[in-house]
N, C-alpha and C positions, 0 to 999 in steps of 0.2 A: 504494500500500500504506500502509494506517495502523495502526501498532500500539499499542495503548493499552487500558488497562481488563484487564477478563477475557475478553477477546472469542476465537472459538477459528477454528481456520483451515477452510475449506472448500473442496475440489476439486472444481472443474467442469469439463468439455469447454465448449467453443464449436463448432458445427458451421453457417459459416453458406454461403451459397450464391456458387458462384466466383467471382460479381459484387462481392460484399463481403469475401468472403476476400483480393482480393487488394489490398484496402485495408489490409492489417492490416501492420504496422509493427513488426521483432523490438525491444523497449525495452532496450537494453542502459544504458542507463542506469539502470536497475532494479537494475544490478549491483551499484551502490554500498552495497544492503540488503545483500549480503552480507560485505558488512567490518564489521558489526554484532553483536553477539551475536546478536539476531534471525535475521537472515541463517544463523547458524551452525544453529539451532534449524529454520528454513524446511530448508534444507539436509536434515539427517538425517531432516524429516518425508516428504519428495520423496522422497528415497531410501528407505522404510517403504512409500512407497505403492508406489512401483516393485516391491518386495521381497515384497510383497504380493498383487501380479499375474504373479509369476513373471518378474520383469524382473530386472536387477542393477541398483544402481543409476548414478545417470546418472555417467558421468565426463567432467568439462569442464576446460578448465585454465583459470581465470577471467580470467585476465590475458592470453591468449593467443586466447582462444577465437572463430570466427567471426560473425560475429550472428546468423546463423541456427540457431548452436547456441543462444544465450538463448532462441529462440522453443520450437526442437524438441526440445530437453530438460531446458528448466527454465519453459518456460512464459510466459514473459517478454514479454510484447508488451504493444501500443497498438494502441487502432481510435478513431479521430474521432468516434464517432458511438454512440446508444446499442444497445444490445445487445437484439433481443427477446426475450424469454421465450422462444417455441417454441426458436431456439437453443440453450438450453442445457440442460445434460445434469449431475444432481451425482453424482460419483463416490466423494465422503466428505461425513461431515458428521452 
C-alpha cells in the first residue's frame, strides 16, 4: 500500500483458480497501516463498502485477530506472483 499525492482508493475482487489461490498469503502485517490515520480513513471506507452491499461492517479486534481474519474481512493478503487481468473484478472506483 502507498499513500501519497491525491490518488483515490479502488476495490477489486481477485478470483483466481485453486491452483493459485492457495498461494495466497493473509498479510497481517499490512496491519500496521492501521495504526495510521490512513488506516483509520481505509477502515470506515471498508466499512461504506460493506454498508453499501447490505453487509455490516466488518468487526475485527486488530490486536487479537486470526490471520485469516486480515485476508477475509479486511482484504489483507500477499501473492508472489503477478496478478492477470482476466482475475480481477473492480467493485468501486
Amino acid at each position: 500500500v502507498r499513500i501519497e499525492g491525491n490518488e483515490q482508493p479502488v476495490v477489486f475482487s481477485v478470483k483466481l483458480p485453486e491452483a493459485l489461490n492457495a498461494q495466497v498469503k493473509p498479510d497481517v502485517g499490512a496491519a500496521s497501516l492501521l495504526l495510521v490515520k490512513e488506516g483509520e480513513n481505509f477502515m470506515a471506507y471498508l466499512a461504506g463498502i460493506y454498508q453499501a452491499n447490505g453487509f455490516g461492517a466488518p468487526e475485527i479486534d486488530l490486536m487479537k485477530a486470526d490471520r485469516l481474519e486480515y485476508l477475509s474481512k479486511l482484504g489483507m493478503a500477499y501473492f508472489n506472483a503477478d496478478v492477470g487481468v482476466s482475475f480481477l473484478d473492480i467493485i468501486t472506483g
